[in-house]
N, CA and C atoms as an extended XYZ file, in Angstrom:
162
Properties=species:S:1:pos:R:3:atomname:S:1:resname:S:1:resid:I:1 pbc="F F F"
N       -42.625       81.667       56.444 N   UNK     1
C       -42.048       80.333       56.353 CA  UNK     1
C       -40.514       80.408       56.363 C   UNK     1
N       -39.934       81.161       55.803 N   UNK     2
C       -38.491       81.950       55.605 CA  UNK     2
C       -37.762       81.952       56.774 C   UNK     2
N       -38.351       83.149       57.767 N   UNK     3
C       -37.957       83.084       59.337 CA  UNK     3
C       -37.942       81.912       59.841 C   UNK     3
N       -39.287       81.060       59.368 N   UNK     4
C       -39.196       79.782       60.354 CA  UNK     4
C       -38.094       78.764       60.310 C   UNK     4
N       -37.640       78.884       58.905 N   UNK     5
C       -36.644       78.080       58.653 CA  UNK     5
C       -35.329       78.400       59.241 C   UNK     5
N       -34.772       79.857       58.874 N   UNK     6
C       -33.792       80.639       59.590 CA  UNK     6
C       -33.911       80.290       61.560 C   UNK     6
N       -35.144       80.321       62.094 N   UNK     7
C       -34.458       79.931       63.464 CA  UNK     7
C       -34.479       78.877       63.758 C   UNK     7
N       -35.642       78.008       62.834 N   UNK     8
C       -35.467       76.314       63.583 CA  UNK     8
C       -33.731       75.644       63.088 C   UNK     8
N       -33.348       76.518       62.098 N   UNK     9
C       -31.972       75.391       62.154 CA  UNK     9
C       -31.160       76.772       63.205 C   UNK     9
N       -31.248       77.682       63.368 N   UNK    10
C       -30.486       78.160       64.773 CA  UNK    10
C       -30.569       77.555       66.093 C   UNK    10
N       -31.869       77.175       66.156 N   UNK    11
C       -32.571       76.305       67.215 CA  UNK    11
C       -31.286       75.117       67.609 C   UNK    11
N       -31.156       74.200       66.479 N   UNK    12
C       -30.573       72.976       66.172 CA  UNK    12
C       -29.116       73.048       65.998 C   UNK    12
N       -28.855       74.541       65.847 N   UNK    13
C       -27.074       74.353       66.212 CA  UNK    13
C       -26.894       74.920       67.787 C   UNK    13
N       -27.952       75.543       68.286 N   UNK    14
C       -27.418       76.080       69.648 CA  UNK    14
C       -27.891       74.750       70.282 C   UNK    14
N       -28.224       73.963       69.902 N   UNK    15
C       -28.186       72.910       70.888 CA  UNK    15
C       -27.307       71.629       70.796 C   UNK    15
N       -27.102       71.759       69.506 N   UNK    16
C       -25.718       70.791       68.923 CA  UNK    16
C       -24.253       71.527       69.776 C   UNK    16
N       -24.193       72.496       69.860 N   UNK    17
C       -23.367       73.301       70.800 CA  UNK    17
C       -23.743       73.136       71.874 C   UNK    17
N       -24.919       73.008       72.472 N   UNK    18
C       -24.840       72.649       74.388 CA  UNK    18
C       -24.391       71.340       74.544 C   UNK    18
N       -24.860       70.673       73.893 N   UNK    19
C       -24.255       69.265       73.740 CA  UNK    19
C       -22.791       69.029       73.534 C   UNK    19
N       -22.579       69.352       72.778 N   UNK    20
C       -20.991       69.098       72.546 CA  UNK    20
C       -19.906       69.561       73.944 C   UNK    20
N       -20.419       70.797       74.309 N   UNK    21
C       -19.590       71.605       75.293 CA  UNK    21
C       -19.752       70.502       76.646 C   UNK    21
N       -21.255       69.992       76.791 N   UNK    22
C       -21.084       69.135       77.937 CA  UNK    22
C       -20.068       67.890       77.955 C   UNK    22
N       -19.871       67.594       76.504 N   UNK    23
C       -19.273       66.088       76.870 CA  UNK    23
C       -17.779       66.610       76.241 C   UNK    23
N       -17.639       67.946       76.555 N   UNK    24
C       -16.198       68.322       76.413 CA  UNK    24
C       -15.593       68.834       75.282 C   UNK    24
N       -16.306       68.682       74.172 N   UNK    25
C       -15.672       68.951       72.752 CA  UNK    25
C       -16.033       70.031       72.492 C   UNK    25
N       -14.734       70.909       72.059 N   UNK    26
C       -15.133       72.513       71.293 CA  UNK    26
C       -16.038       72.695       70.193 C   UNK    26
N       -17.352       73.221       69.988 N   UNK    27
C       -18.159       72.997       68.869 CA  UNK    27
C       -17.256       73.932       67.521 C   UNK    27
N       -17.394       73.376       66.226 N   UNK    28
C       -16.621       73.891       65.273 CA  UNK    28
C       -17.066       74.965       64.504 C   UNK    28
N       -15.704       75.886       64.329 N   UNK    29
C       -16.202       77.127       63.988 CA  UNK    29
C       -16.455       77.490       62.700 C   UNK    29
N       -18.108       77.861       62.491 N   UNK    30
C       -18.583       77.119       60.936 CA  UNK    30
C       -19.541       78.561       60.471 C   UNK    30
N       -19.387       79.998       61.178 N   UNK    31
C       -19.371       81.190       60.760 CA  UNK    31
C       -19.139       81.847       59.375 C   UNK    31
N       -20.263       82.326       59.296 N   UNK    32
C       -19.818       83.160       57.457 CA  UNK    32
C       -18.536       83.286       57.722 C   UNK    32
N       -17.402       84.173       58.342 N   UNK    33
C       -16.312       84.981       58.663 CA  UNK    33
C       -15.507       84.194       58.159 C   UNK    33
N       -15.773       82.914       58.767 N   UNK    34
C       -14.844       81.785       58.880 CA  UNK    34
C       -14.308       81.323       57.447 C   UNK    34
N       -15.692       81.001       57.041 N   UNK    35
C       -15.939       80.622       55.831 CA  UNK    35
C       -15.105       81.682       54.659 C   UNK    35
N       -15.458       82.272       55.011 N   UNK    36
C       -14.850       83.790       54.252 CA  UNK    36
C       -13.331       83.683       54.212 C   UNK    36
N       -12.865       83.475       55.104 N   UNK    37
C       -11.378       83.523       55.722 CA  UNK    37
C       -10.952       82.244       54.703 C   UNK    37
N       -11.398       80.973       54.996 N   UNK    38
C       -11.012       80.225       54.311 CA  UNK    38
C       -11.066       79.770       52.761 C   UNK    38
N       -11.704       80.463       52.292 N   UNK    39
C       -12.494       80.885       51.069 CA  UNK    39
C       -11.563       81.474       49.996 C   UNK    39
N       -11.587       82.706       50.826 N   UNK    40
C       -10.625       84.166       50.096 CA  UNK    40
C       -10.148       85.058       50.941 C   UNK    40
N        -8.732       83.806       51.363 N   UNK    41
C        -8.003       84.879       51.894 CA  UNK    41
C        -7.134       86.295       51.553 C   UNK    41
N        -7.434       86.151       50.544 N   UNK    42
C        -7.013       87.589       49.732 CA  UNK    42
C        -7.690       89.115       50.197 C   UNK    42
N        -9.026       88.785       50.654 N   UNK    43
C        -9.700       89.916       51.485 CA  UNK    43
C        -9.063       90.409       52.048 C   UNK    43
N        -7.929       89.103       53.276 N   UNK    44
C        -7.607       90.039       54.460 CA  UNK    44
C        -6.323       90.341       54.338 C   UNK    44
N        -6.104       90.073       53.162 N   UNK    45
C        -4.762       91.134       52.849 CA  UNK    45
C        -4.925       92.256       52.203 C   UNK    45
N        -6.116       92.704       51.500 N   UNK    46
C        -6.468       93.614       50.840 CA  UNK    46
C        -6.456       94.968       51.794 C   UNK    46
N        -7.458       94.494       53.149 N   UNK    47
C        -7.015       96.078       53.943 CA  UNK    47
C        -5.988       96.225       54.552 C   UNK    47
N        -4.618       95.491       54.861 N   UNK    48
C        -3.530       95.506       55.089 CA  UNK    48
C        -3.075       96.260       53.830 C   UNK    48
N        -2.961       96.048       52.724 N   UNK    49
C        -2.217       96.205       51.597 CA  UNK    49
C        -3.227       97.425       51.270 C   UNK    49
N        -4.751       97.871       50.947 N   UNK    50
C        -4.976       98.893       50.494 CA  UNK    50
C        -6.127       99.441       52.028 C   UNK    50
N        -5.514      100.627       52.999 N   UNK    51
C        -5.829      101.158       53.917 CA  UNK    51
C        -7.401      101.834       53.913 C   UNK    51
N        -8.267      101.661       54.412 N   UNK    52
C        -9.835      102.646       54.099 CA  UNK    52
C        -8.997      103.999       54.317 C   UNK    52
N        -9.712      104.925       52.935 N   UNK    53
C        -9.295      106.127       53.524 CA  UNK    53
C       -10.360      106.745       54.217 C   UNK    53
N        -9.834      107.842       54.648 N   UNK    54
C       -10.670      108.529       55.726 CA  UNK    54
C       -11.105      110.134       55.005 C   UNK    54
């Protein structure tokens, strides 16, 4: 039931996105990443400021 839920709303944004693109409008960028970015931007100063070591 889990999966089903996970693709029927994938289903419903890739098509909210074909739609939009036809009548011209950029669909909005609504990505964990994104979310993340706007969230706590402190992350992406963290690997600037502390380097992965190797």
């Amino acid at each position: 039931m889990l999966t089903h839920v996970i693709i029927h709303g994938g289903y419903h944004r890739g098509e909210i996105g074909r739609l939009l693109s036809q009548i011209s409008i950029a669909p909005p960028w609504d990505t964990f990443a994104v979310h993340l970015h706007q969230t706590e931007p402190s992350r992406r100063l963290q690997a600037v400021i502390e380097p992965l070591s190797v």
